[in-house]
mmCIF file of the C-alpha atoms, coordinates in Angstrom:
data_MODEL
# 
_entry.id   MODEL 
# 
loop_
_atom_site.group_PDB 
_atom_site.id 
_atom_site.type_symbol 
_atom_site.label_atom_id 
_atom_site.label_alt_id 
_atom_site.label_comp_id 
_atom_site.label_asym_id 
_atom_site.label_entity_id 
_atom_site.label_seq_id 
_atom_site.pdbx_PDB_ins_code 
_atom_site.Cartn_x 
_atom_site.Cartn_y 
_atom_site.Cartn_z 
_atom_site.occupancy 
_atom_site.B_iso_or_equiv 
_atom_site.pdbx_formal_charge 
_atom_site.auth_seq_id 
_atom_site.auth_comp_id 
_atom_site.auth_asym_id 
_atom_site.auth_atom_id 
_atom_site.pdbx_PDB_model_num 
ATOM 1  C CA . UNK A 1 1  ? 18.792 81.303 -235.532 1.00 0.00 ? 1  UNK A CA 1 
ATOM 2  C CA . UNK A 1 2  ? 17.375 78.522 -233.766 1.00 0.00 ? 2  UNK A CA 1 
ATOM 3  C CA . UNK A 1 3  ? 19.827 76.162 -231.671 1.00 0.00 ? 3  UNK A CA 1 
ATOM 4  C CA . UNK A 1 4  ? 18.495 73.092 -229.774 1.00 0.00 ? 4  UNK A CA 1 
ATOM 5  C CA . UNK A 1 5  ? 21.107 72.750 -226.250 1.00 0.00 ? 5  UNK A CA 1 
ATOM 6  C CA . UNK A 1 6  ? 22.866 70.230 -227.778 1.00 0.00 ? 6  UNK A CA 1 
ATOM 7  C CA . UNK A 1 7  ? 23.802 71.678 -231.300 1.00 0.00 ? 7  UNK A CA 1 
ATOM 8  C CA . UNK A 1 8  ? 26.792 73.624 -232.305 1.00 0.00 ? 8  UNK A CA 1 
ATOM 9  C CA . UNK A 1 9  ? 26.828 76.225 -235.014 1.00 0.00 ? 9  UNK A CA 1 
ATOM 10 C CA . UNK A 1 10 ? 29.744 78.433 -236.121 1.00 0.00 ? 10 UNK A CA 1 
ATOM 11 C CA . UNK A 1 11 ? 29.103 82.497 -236.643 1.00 0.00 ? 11 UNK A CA 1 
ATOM 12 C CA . UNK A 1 12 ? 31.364 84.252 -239.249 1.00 0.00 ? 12 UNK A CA 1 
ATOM 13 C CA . UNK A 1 13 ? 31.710 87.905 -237.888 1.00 0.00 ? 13 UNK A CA 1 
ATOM 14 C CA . UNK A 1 14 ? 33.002 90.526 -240.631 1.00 0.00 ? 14 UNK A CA 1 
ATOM 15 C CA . UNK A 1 15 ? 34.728 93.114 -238.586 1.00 0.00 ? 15 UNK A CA 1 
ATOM 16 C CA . UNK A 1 16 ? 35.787 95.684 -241.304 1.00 0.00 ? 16 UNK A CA 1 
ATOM 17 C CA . UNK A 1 17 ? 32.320 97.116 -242.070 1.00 0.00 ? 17 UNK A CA 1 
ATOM 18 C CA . UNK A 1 18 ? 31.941 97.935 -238.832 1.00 0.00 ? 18 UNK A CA 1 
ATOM 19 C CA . UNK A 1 19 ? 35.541 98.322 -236.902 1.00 0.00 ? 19 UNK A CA 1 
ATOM 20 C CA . UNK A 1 20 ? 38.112 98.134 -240.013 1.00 0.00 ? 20 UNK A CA 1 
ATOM 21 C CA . UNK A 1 21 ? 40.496 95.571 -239.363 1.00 0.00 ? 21 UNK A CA 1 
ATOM 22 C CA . UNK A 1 22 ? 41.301 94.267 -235.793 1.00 0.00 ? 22 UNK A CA 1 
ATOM 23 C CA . UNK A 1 23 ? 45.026 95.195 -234.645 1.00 0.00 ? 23 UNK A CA 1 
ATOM 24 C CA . UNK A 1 24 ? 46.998 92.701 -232.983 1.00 0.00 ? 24 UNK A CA 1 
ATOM 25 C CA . UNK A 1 25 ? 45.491 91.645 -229.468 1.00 0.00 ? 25 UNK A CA 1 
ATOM 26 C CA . UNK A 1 26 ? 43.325 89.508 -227.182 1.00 0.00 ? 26 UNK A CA 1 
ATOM 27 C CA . UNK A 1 27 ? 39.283 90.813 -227.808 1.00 0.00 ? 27 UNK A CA 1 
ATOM 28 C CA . UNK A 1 28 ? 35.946 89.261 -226.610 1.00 0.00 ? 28 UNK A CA 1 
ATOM 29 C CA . UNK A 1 29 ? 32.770 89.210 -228.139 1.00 0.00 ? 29 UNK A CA 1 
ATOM 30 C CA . UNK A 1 30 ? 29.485 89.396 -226.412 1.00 0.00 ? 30 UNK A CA 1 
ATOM 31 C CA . UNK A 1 31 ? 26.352 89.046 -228.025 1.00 0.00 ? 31 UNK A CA 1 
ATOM 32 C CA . UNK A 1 32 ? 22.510 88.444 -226.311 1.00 0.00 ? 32 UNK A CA 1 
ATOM 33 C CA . UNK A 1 33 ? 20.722 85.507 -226.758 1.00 0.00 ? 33 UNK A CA 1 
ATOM 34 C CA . UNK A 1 34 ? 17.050 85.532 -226.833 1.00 0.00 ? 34 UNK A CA 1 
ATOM 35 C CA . UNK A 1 35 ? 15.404 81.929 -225.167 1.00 0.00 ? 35 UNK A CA 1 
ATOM 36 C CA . UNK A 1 36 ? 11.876 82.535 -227.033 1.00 0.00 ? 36 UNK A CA 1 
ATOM 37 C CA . UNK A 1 37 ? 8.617  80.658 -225.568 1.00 0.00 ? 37 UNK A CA 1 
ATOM 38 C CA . UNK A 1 38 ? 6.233  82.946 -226.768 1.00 0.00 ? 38 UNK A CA 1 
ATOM 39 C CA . UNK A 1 39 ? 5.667  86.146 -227.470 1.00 0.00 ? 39 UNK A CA 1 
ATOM 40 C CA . UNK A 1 40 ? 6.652  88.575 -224.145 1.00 0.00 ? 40 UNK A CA 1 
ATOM 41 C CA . UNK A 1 41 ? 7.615  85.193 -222.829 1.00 0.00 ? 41 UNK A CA 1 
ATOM 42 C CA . UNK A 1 42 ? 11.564 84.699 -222.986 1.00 0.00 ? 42 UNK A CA 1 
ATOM 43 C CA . UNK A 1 43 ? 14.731 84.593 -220.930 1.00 0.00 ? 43 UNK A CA 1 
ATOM 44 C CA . UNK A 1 44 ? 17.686 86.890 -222.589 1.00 0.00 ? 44 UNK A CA 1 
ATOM 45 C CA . UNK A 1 45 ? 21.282 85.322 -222.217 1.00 0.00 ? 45 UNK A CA 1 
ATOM 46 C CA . UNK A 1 46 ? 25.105 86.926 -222.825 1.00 0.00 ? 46 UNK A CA 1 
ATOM 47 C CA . UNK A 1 47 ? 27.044 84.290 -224.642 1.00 0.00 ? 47 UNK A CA 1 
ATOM 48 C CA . UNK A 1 48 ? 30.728 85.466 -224.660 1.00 0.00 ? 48 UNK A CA 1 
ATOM 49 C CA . UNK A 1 49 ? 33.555 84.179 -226.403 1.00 0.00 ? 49 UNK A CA 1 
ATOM 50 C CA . UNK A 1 50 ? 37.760 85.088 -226.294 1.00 0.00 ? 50 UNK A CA 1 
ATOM 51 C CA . UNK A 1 51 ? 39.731 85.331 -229.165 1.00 0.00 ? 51 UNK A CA 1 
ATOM 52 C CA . UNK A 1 52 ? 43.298 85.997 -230.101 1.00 0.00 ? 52 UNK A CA 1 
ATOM 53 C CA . UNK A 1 53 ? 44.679 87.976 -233.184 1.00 0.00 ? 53 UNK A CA 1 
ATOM 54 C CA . UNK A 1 54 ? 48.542 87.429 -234.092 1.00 0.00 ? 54 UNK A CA 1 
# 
């Protein structure tokens, strides 16, 4: 995906193929983010996020 600084975008995850179905709790999601120049030329990021099931 490519994101400018300023832009927001919203990622649907789909648990159940990979965990089943999340149990009551608090969870956090990390996932890398790649800032591409050029090929062998990029910074790698963790963009983390908290979320609460009820």
């Amino acid at each position: 995906y490519d994101l400018a600084s300023s832009d927001v975008k919203k990622w649907t995850v789909d648990w159940d193929w990979l965990y089943g179905s999340l149990d009551t709790g608090e969870y956090r999601i990390v996932k890398d983010i790649l800032d591409f120049r050029s090929a062998g030329d990029y910074d790698k990021h963790h963009l983390t996020a908290e979320f609460t099931i009820d």
